[in-house]
C-alpha positions in Angstrom: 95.0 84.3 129.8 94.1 88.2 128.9 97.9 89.3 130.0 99.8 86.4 128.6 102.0 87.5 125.7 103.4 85.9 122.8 106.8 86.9 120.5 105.1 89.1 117.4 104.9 86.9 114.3 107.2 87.7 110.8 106.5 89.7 107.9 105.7 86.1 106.0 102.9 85.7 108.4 101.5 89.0 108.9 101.6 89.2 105.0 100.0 85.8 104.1 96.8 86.8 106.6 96.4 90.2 104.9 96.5 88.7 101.4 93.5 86.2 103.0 91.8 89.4 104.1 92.5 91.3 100.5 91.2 88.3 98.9 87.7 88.6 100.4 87.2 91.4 100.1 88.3 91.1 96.6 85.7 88.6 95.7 83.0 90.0 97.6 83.3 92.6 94.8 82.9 89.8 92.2 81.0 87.4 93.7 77.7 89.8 93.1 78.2 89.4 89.4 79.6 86.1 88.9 77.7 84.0 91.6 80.1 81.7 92.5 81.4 81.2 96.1 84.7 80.3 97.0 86.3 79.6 100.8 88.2 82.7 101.1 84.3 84.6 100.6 83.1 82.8 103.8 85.9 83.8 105.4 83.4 87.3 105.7 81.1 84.7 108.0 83.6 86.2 110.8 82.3 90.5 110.0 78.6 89.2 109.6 78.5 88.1 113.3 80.1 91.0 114.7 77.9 93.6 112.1 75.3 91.9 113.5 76.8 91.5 117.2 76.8 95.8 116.8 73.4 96.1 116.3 72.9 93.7 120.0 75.6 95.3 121.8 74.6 98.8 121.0 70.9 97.7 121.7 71.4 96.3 124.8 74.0 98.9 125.8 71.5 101.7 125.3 68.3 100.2 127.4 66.6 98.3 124.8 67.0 94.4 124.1 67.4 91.7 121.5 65.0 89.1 120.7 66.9 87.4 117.6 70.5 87.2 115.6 70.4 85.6 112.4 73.4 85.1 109.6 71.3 84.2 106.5 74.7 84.5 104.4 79.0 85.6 104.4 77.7 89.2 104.2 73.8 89.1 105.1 72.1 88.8 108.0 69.5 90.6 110.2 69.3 91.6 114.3 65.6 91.8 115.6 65.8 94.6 118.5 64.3 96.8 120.3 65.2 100.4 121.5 63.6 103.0 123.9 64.1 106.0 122.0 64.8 107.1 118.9 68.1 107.7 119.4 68.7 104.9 120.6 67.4 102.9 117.6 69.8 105.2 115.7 72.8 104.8 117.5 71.7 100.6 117.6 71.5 100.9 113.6 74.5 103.1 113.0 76.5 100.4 114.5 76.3 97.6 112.5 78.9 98.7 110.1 81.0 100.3 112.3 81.5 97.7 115.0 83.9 95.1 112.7 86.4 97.8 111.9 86.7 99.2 115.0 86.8 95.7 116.6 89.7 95.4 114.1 91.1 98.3 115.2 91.1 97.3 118.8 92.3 93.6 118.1 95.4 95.1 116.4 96.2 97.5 119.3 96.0 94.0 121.1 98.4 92.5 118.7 100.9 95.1 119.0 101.4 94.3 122.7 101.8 90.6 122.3 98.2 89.7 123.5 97.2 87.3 121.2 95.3 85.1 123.4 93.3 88.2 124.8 92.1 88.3 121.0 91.0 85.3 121.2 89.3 84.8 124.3 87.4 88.1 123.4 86.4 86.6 120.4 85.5 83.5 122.1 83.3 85.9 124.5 81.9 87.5 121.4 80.6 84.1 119.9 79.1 82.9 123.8 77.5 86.3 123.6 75.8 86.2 119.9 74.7 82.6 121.0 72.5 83.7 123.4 70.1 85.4 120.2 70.6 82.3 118.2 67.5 80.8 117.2 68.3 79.0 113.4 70.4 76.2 112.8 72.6 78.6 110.3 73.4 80.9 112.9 74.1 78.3 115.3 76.3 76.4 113.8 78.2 79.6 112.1 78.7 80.9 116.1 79.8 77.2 117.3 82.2 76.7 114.0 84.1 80.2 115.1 83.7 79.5 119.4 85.3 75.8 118.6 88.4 77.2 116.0 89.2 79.9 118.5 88.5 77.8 121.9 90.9 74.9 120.4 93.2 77.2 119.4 93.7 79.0 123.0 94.0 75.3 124.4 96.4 73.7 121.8 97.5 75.5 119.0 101.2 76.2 119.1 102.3 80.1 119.1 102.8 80.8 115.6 99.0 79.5 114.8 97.5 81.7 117.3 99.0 84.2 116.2 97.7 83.3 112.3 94.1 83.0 113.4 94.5 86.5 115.6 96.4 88.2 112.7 93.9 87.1 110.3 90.7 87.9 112.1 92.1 91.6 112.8 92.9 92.0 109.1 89.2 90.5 108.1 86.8 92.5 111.0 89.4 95.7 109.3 88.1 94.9 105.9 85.3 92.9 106.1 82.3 95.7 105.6 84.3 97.1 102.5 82.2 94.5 100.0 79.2 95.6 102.3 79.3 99.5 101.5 80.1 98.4 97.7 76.7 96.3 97.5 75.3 99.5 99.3 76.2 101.8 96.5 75.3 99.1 93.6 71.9 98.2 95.2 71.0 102.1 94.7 72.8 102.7 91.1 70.8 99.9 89.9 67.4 100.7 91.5 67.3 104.4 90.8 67.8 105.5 94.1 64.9 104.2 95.3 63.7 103.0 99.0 66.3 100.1 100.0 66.2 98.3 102.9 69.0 97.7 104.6 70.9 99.9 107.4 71.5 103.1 105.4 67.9 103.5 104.2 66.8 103.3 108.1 69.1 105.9 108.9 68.3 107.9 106.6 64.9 107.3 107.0 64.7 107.7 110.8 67.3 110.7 110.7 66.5 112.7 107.2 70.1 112.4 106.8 70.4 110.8 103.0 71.8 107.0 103.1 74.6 107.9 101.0 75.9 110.7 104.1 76.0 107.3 106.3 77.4 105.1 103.4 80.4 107.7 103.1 80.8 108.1 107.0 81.4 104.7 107.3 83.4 104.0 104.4 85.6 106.6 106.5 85.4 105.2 109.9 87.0 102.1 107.6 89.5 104.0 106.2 90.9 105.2 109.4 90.7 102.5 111.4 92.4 100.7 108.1 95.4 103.6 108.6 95.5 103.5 112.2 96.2 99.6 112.4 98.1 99.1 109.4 101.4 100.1 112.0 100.2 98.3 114.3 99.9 94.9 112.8 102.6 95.2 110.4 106.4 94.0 111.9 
């Protein structure tokens, strides 16, 4: 299954599945003011659980552990962990954000090769892994909605669908954190710069570095990997 290759999809394709990721991220941006919810905003359901699928990895990875995962929302969410260190509660935090665009990143290398189903059964290994922290019936069903789409696609779905839901999952982990940074730098304009909590504020607070240094780095890390798999996805 992880070497099996597939013919690389059409510009039509590629294009409509970055338009789907465009358009999230789009009305993230509007959704804060507006309130309204469409389907294309859920769609950010899919960089929720790996922002907060990061913060496990990374927790586990560095000798600590993870006692809950929970997706409250498309773009919120929270990972109650554990660390040894400090800096190993750094590195654990720092990953959130950065984990969806370089798991872009990676799935689009993938792509390039004709590896479609190795996207998918690592995403599929993804979702069995965050459902181990599952503890809400949100969260749960979230985890089982993505396992199910991507485990019936790898069994039936005909080339030119798995390739859709690959495509469109790389373009959405690429861009999916763009609407999170942007509520970042909102949050603080309209409260004066004053203790947040989320991500950024723990940083800072934990490393003296100011949250907008960490805002900026990954707004970066999102650009590149953006740059770097833009050739890679595109026919």
């Amino acid at each position: 299954m992880l070497n099996e290759t597939l013919p690389a999809p059409g510009p039509a394709l590629v294009g409509i599945t970055a338009f789907v990721a465009a358009a999230a991220v789009v009305h993230s941006f509007f959704v804060r003011t507006d309130g309204r919810r469409s389907v294309v905003y859920r769609a950010n359901f899919l960089g929720t659980l790996f922002h907060e699928g990061g913060h496990a990895l990374v927790s586990i990875l560095t000798g600590g552990g993870v006692l809950r995962v929970a997706i409250t929302g498309p773009e919120s969410g929270g990972t109650w962990q554990w660390s040894p260190t400090p800096s190993a509660r750094v590195l654990a935090v720092a990953a959130g954000y950065a984990m969806p665009p370089l798991a872009g990143l990676g799935a689009a290398a993938l792509l390039n090769r004709g590896l479609t189903p190795a996207v998918l059964t690592l995403t599929l290994a993804a979702m069995v892994f965050l459902l181990l922290f599952t503890r809400d019936v949100l969260t749960f069903a979230v985890v089982v909605v993505v396992g199910a789409v991507v485990f019936c696609a790898l069994r039936w779905a005909p080339g030119w669908l798995k390739n859709g839901i690959a495509y469109a999952e790389a373009w959405l982990l690429l861009t999916s954190e763009i609407g999170g940074l942007h509520a970042l730098v909102v949050n603080r304009l309209r409260g004066g710069f004053r203790e947040q909590e989320d991500d950024a504020a723990m940083l800072a607070e934990r490393t003296g570095i100011p949250s907008l240094v960490w805002i900026a780095a990954w707004a970066v890390l999102i650009g590149w990997a953006v740059w770097r798999a833009f050739p890679l996805l595109w026919p």
